[in-house]
N, C-alpha and C positions, 0 to 999 in steps of 0.2 A: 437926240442921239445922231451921231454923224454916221451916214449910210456909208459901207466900207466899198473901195474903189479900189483892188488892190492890183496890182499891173497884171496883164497877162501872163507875159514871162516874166525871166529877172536873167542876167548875163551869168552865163553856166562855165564856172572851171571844174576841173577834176575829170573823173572818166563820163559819160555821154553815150549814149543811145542811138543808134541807126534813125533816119526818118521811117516812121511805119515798121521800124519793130519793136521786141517787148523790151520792157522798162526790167534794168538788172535789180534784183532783189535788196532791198537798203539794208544796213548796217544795220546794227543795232542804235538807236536815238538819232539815227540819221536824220530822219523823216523829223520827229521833233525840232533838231535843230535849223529846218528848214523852217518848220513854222516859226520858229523864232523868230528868224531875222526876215519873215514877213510882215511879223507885228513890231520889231525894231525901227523896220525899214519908214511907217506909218503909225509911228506912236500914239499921234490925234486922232487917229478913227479906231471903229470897234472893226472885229472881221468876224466874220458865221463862219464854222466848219467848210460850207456850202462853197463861201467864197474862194479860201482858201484852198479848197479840196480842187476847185476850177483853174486856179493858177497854174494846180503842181499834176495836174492833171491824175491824182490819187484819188482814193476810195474816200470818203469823204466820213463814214467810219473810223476810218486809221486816222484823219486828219482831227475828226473830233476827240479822238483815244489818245493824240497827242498834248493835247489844247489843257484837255482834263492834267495830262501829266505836268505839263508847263504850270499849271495853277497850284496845282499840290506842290508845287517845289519852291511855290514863289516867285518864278517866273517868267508869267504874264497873271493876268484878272480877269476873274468873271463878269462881263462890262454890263449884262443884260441877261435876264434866262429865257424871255420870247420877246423877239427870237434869241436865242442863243449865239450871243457874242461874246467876242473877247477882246481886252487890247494889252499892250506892252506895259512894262512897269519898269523901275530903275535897272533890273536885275536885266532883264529879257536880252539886251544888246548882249550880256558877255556869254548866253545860253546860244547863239544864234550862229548860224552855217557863215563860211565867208561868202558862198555863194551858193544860191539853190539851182537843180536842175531839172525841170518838170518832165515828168515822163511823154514821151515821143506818143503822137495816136495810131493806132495801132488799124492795121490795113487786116482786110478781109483776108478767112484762108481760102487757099486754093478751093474748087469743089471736088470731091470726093469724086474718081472714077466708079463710073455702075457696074456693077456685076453683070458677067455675059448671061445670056438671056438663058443658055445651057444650066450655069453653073446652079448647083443645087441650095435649097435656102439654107439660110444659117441657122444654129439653132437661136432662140432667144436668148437673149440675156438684157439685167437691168442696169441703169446706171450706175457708175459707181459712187460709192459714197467722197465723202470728203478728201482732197488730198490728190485726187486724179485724175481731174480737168474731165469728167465723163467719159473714160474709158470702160468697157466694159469688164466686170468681177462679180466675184461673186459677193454673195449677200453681205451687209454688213453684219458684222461679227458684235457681240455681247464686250462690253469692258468690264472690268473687274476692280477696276480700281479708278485713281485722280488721272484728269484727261488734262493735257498743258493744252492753255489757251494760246494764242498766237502773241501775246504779251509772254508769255510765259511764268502764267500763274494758272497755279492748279487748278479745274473745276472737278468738284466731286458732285456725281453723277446722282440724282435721284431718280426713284421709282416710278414709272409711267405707265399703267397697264400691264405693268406685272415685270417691267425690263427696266434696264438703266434709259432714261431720258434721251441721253444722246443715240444709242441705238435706235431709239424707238423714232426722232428724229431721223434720222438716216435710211430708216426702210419707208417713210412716209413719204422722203425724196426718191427713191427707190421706185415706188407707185405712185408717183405723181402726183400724190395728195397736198395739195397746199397747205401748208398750218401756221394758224393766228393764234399768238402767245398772248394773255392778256394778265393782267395781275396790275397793283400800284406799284411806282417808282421805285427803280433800287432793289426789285427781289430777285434779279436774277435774269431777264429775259435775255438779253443781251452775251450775258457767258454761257448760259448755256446754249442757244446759238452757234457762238465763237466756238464750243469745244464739238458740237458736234459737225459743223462745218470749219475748218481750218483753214480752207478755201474762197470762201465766201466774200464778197463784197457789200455794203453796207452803205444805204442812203439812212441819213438820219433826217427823218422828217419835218418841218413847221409849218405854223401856216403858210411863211413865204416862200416851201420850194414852189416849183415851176416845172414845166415839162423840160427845159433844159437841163436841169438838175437830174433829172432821168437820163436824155438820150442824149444831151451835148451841146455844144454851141460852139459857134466859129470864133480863135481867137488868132490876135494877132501877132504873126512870128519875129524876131528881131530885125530881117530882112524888110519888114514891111508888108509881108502877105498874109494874108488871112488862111487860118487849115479850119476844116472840123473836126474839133477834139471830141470823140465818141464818149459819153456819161455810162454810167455805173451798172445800167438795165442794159446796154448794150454790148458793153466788154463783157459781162457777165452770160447772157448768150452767146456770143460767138465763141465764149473759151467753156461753155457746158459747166459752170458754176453753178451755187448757188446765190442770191440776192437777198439779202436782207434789208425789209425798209422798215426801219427802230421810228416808231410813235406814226404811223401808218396813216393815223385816225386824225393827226394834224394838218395831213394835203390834204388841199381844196381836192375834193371828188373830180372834178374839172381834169386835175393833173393829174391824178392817180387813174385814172382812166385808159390813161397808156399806155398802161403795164397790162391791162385785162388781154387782149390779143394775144401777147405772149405766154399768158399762163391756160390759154383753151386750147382747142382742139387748132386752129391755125398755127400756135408754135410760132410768130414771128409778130413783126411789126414794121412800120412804115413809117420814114423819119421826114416829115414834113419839112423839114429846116434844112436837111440834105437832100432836095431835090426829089423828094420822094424815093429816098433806098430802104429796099425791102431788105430788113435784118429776121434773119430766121437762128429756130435757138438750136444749139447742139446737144446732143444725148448728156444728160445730168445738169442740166440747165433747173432753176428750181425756186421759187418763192416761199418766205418766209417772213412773216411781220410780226411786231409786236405795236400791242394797244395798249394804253393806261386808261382804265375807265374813270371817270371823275377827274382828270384835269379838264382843267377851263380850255375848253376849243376842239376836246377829241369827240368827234362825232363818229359813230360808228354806224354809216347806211346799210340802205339792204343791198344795192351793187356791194360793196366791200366785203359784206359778211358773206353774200352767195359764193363770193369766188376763194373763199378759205373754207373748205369740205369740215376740217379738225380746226375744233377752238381748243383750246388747254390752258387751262386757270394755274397762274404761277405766284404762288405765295412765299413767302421767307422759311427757310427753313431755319428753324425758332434751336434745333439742336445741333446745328451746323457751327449755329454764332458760336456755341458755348465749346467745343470742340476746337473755333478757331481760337476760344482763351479770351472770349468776349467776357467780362465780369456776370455771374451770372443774377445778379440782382437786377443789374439792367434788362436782361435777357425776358425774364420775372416781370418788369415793367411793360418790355414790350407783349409779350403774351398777353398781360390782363388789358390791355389798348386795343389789341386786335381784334377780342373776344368781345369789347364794348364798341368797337365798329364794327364787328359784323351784326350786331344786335342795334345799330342803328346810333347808337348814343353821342356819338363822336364820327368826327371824318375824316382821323390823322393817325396814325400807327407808325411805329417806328420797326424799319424793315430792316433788311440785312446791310444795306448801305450803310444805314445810319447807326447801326451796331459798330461795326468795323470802325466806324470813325469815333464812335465814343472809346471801343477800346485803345485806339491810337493816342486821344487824349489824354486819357487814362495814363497812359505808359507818358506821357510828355510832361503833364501837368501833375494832376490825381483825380481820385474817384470823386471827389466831390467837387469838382470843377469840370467833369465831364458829366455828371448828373444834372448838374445846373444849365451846361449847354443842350440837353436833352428837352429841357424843359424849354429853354430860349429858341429850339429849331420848331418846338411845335406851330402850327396857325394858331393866329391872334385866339380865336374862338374855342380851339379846345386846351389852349393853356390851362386854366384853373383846374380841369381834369388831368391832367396828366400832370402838374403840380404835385396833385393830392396822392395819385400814386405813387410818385416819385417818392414822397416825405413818407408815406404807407410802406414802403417795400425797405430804402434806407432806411428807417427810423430816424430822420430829419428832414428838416426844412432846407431847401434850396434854392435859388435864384437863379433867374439866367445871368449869363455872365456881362457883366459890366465893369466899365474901367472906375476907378474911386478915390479920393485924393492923391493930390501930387505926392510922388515917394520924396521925401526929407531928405536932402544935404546933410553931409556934415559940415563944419565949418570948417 
C-alpha cells in the first residue's frame, strides 16, 4: 500500500479566510468536493481521513463523513479498512473542487477581563449544550421528537435513564461527566453523538493516529513558511466545544494520553511541538468517545476507562430498522443473530448499518439478492449460521452474491 503524502496546501481560488481567523461555514458538498480533487489530484496513493483532514485543516470527522459519501456515490474507494484509506476512481476527477481552500489556524482569543475585586459573584450557571460554542443557558431541554444531524439526516432519539439520549448526553456535558459509548460497529454511536452535539468535532481514531492528529503540526504555506496548524483537541478547547474521538480504543495509549489533562481538574494542556503553549479549555468544552469491543486492536485500558465516569452500551435498535421500512424478515434475522451472540454462539450480528444497506438493495436489486449479500458480509466463520437463518426465516436457500457466466449476445 502506498503511504499517502498529500500536499499541505493546494492553490486556493474563490473566497478565503483572514490569517488566524475562523474558516467561513462550507456549502453544502463543498467540503466533499474538496476531498475529491484531493484523491484526483493523487490517484496512485491511498489517503486516511487523518491525512486529508491535515491538508484542509478540517475536523477530520467531516473529512471521513465525506470520503464515506464519495464511496456510496461511486466516487472514490475504499482502498483499506486499517487503517482506513481511500483512493480515486474514474469518476472521482468530475466529483472534484477546481480548487480547495484549507481553513486558516486559528489564533488564541483575547483573555477575558477579571471582574473588579468589588463586584459581586455571579450566580452559577452550566455550560451550554450543543450549538453555543459554551455560552452560558440554561439546562438542556427534553426533545420530543427526530433531532437533524449535521448531514441532515434525522436521529431519533432513544431512551437513556428514563429521557431521550441526546438530552441525557447534553446534561452529562453540562456536569462534566465524560462518557464512553461502546456497542459493535454500525449501531449508532456516532449519530447519536452528531444529534446531541451539533457542534462537536471529531477525531476518528486508528492505530496510526498520533499526537499530531490531536494538537497539530507545522505545515507548510505557499509562500514557503511554515505555520502551526492547531488539531481538533485544541480548536475544540479554545471554541468550548465538545470532542468526539469515534473508535478511542484504537490510539496507542501513548497518544491518547494527551487529551487526559484536558478532561481533569487542570482543564488545559501543553503542546510540546509549539514551543510548549499552554492551551486551556473554555466553559462547555467536553469529551466523548466511542469503543467497539471485539475489533482486532481495540484495547480498552484502565487509564482510558478511569477517565470516562458513564459507560453506555449502544445496541441496534432492532424496531427502528423496521420503521425505517427495513424488510422485516431481515429484521427477524438480525434479532435471532444478536440473541445467539450474545449467548456466545457466533461473533457477527447484523446491526443497523447493515439493515439500511440491505434495505437500499432491496429497493435496487430485490429481496433475494439483498438476503444473499447479508449472508456474503457475514465473517468467513459464522456464515454457515447465518446461512441457515437466513433460508429459516425466507423459506429459501441463498448465496452470497456472486458474478456467473457471461451474459449472451445476440447475433
Amino acid at each position: 500500500m502506498t503511504t499517502p503524502t498529500t500536499p499541505a496546501t493546494a492553490p486556493a481560488t474563490g473566497p478565503t479566510t483572514p490569517a488566524g481567523g475562523t474558516a467561513t461555514r462550507l456549502r453544502n458538498g463543498e467540503l466533499r468536493a474538496m476531498v475529491a480533487k484531493i484523491l484526483a489530484d493523487h490517484p496512485a496513493n491511498t489517503h486516511t481521513p487523518g491525512a486529508i483532514a491535515h491538508t484542509l485543516n478540517r475536523s477530520s470527522g467531516a473529512v471521513g463523513n465525506a470520503c464515506k459519501a464519495l464511496t456510496d456515490r461511486g466516487e472514490a474507494e475504499l482502498a483499506t479498512a486499517t487503517p482506513l484509506a481511500y483512493r480515486a476512481t474514474a469518476t472521482t476527477a468530475a466529483a472534484a473542487a477546481s480548487a480547495i481552500t484549507p481553513a486558516p489556524p486559528r489564533t488564541p482569543r483575547a483573555p477575558r477581563p477579571k471582574a473588579p475585586a468589588t463586584a459581586p459573584a455571579a450566580p452559577r450557571t452550566t455550560p451550554a449544550p450543543s450549538g453555543t460554542g459554551g455560552s452560558p443557558t440554561r439546562p438542556a431541554r427534553k426533545v420530543t421528537g427526530p433531532v437533524k444531524r449535521p448531514n441532515g439526516m434525522d436521529y431519533h432519539p432513544r431512551l437513556l435513564s428514563g429521557m431521550p439520549d441526546v438530552t441525557a448526553l447534553a446534561r452529562l456535558r453540562d456536569a462534566g461527566v465524560a462518557a464512553l459509548l461502546y456497542g459493535p460497529p454500525g449501531t449508532g454511536k456516532t449519530s447519536v453523538v452528531e444529534a446531541a452535539f451539533n457542534d462537536c468535532l471529531t477525531v476518528q481514531g486508528d492505530g496510526d493516529t498520533v499526537v499530531a492528529d490531536l494538537v497539530g503540526d507545522y505545515t507548510k504555506t505557499p509562500d514557503g513558511d511554515f505555520v502551526f496548524v492547531h488539531g481538533p483537541l485544541v480548536r475544540a478547547m479554545r471554541e468550548g466545544v465538545p470532542l468526539f474521538i469515534d473508535d478511542a480504543t484504537l490510539i496507542p495509549p501513548t497518544v491518547l494520553a494527551v487529551v487526559y489533562p484536558a478532561m481533569d481538574g487542570r482543564r488545559e494542556i501543553v503542546v510540546k511541538a509549539n514551543g510548549g503553549e499552554v492551551v486551556k479549555a473554555e466553559p462547555g468544552f467536553y469529551v466523548v468517545a466511542g469503543h467497539n469491543p471485539g475489533v482486532h486492536g481495540a484495547i480498552l485500558t484502565d487509564a482510558l476507562s478511569s477517565r470516562f465516569s458513564v459507560h453506555i452500551q449502544v445496541s441496534s435498535d432492532y424496531a427502528l430498522a423496521e420503521q425505517l421500512g427495513v424488510d422485516k424478515k431481515a429484521v427477524r434475522v438480525a434479532r435471532n443473530l444478536a440473541t445467539r451472540q450474545e449467548k456466545g454462539e457466533i461473533g457477527w450480528a447484523p446491526q443497523l448499518r447493515e439493515l439500511l444497506a440491505f434495505k437500499k438493495l432491496a429497493d435496487a436489486w430485490d429481496l433475494d439478492a439483498a438476503a444473499g449479500n447479508l449472508v456474503g458480509i457475514a465473517p468467513e466463520e459464522d456464515r454457515v449460521t447465518v446461512a441457515a437463518v437466513v433460508r429459516d426465516v425466507f423459506g429459501k436457500t441463498v448465496t452470497p452474491l456472486a458474478l456467473g457466466a457471461r451474459v449472451a449476445t445476440k447475433p
